[in-house]
C-alpha positions in Angstrom: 129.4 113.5 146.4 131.1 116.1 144.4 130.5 119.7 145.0 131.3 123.3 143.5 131.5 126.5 145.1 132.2 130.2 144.1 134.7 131.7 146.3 136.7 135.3 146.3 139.8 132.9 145.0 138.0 131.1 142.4 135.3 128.4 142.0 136.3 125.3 143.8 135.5 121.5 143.3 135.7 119.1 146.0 134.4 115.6 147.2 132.8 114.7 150.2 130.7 111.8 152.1 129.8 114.0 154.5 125.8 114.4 155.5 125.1 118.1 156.6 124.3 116.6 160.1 127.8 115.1 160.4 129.3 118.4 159.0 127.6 120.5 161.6 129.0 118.5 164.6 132.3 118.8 162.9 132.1 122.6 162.8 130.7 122.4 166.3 133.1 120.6 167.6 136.1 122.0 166.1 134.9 125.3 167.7 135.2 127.4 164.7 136.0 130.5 164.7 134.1 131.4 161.9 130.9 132.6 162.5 129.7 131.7 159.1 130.2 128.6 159.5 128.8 128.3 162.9 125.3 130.1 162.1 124.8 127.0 159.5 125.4 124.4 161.5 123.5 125.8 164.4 120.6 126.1 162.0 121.0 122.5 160.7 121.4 121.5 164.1 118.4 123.5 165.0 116.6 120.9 162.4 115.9 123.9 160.0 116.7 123.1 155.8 119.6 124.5 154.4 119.6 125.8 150.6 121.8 123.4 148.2 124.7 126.4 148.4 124.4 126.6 152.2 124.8 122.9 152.4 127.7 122.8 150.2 129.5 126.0 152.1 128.8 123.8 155.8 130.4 121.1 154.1 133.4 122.3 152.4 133.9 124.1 156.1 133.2 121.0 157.7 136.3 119.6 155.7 138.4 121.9 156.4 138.1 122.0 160.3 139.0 118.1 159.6 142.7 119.3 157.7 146.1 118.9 159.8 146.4 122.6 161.0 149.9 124.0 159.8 152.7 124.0 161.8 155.4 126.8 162.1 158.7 126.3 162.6 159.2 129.8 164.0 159.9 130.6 168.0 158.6 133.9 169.8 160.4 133.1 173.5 161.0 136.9 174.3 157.4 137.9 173.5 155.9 135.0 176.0 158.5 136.0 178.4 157.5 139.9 178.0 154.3 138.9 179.1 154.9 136.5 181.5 156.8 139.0 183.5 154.0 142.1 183.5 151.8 138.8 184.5 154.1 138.3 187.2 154.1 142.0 188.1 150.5 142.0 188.6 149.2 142.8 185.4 146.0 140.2 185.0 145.8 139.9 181.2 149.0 141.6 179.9 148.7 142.8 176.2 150.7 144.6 173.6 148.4 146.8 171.1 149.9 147.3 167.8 149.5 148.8 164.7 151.2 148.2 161.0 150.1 149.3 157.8 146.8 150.3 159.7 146.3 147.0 160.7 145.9 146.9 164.4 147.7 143.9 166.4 147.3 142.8 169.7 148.7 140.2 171.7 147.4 139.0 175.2 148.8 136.3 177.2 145.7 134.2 178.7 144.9 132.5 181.6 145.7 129.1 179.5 149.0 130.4 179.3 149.0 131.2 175.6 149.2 134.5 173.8 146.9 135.2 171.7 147.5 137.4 168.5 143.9 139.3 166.9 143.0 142.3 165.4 142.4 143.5 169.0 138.2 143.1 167.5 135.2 141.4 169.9 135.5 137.6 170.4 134.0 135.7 167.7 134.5 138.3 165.4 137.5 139.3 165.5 140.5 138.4 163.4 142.9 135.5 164.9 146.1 135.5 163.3 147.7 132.7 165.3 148.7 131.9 169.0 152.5 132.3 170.9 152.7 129.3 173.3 154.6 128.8 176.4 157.6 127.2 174.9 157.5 130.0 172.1 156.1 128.1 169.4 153.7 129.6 167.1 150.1 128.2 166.6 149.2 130.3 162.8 145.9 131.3 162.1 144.8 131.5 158.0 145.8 135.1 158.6 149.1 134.9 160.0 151.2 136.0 156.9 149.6 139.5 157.7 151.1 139.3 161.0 154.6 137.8 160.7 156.7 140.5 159.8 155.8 142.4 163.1 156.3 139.7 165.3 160.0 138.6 164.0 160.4 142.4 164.7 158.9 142.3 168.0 161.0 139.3 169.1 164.2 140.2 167.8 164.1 143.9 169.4 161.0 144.9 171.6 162.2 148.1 172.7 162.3 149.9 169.1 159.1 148.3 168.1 157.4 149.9 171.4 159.5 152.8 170.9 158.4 153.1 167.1 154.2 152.7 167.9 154.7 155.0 170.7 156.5 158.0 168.7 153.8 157.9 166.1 150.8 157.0 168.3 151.7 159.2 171.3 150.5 156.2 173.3 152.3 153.5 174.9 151.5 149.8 173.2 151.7 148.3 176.7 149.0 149.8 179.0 147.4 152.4 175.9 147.5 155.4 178.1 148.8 158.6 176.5 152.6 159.4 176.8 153.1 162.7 178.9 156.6 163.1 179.6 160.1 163.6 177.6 161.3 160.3 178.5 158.2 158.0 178.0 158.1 160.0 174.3 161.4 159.1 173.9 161.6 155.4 174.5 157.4 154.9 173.2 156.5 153.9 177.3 156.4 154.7 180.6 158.5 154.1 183.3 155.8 151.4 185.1 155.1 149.8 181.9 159.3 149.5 180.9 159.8 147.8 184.6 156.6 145.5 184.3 157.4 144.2 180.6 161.3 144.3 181.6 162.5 146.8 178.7 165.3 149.9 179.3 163.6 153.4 180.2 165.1 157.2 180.9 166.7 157.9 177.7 165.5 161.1 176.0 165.7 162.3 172.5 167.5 165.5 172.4 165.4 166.5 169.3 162.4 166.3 171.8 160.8 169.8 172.7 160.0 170.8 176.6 156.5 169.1 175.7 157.4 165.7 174.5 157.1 166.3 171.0 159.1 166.3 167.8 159.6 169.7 165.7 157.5 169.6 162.7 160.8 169.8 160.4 161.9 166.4 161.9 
């Protein structure tokens, strides 16, 4: 059956054989994390009628969950490892918050030993821009372009990344608590957080003032 839909990128035409029945067990199953899509197949599901665009939407959804999801052939090893070891040093769901462009970014390893990249937002809502894995291959989300630049960043030098959130945010990206001291202000984190993630600490910025801070002309 052919179909048409209006999106944000254009009206799009595709074909499917697809029942709405079969397209909301699709969605279920693929465990969508769309809630979109999952509030019309819970309603067809539900047995309740879906309007001829609602039908269409589950549908071309339903198709998509069925697509070969897109491999990356980029490697994030010293990200996993980074939070592998503040696991290690007790810390029960390590994370690194983020920020670029005013985009936040946060990364937490889970217990299924993955590391999960979002917009830091509540589950099922949130944006998921990919996942790290434990061999430091990259699981990309539809949003992961937004995302990329910061974590090639991250990998290839995590210390001026933290150092470069913490300066601007006056918070450390590991455990989010305020930075207090000439040396945490310095390096962008504390002393705990620099052993846990296994990053240098105790250099200080001589342009630093007796409170932490930059001069205003700087």
């Amino acid at each position: 059956m052919n179909y048409s839909l209006q999106t944000k990128s254009g009206l799009v035409e595709f074909e499917s054989l697809l029942s709405a029945m079969e397209a909301a067990r699709l969605v279920e199953s693929a465990r969508m994390r769309n809630n979109f899509a999952n509030s019309l197949a819970s309603s067809v599901l539900a047995g309740r009628r879906l309007s001829e665009n609602q039908r269409a939407w589950l549908i071309f959804l339903a198709e998509e969950s069925r697509k070969p999801r897109k491999e990356s052939t980029e490697s994030f090893p010293r990200i996993f490892d980074m939070l592998v070891s503040a696991r290690l040093a007790g810390k029960k769901f390590p994370k690194i918050r983020l920020e670029r462009d005013g985009q936040a970014v946060v990364l937490v390893l889970t217990r299924s030993d993955k590391v999960n990249v979002t917009d830091g937002g509540p589950w099922g809502s949130n944006v998921w821009f990919g996942a790290i894995l434990a061999d430091g291959s990259v699981r990309p989300g539809r949003e992961y372009a937004r995302v990329a630049d910061l974590l090639r960043e991250l990998e290839a030098d995590p210390a001026v990344v933290a150092q470069q959130h913490g300066v601007a945010t006056g918070s450390c990206c590991f455990c989010n608590r305020p930075l207090t001291t000439k040396e945490s202000r310095s390096v962008g984190y504390g002393p705990i957080c620099a052993e846990n993630f296994g990053l240098p600490w105790g250099y200080v910025n001589p342009d630093f003032d007796h409170n932490g801070s930059l001069p205003l002309e700087l």
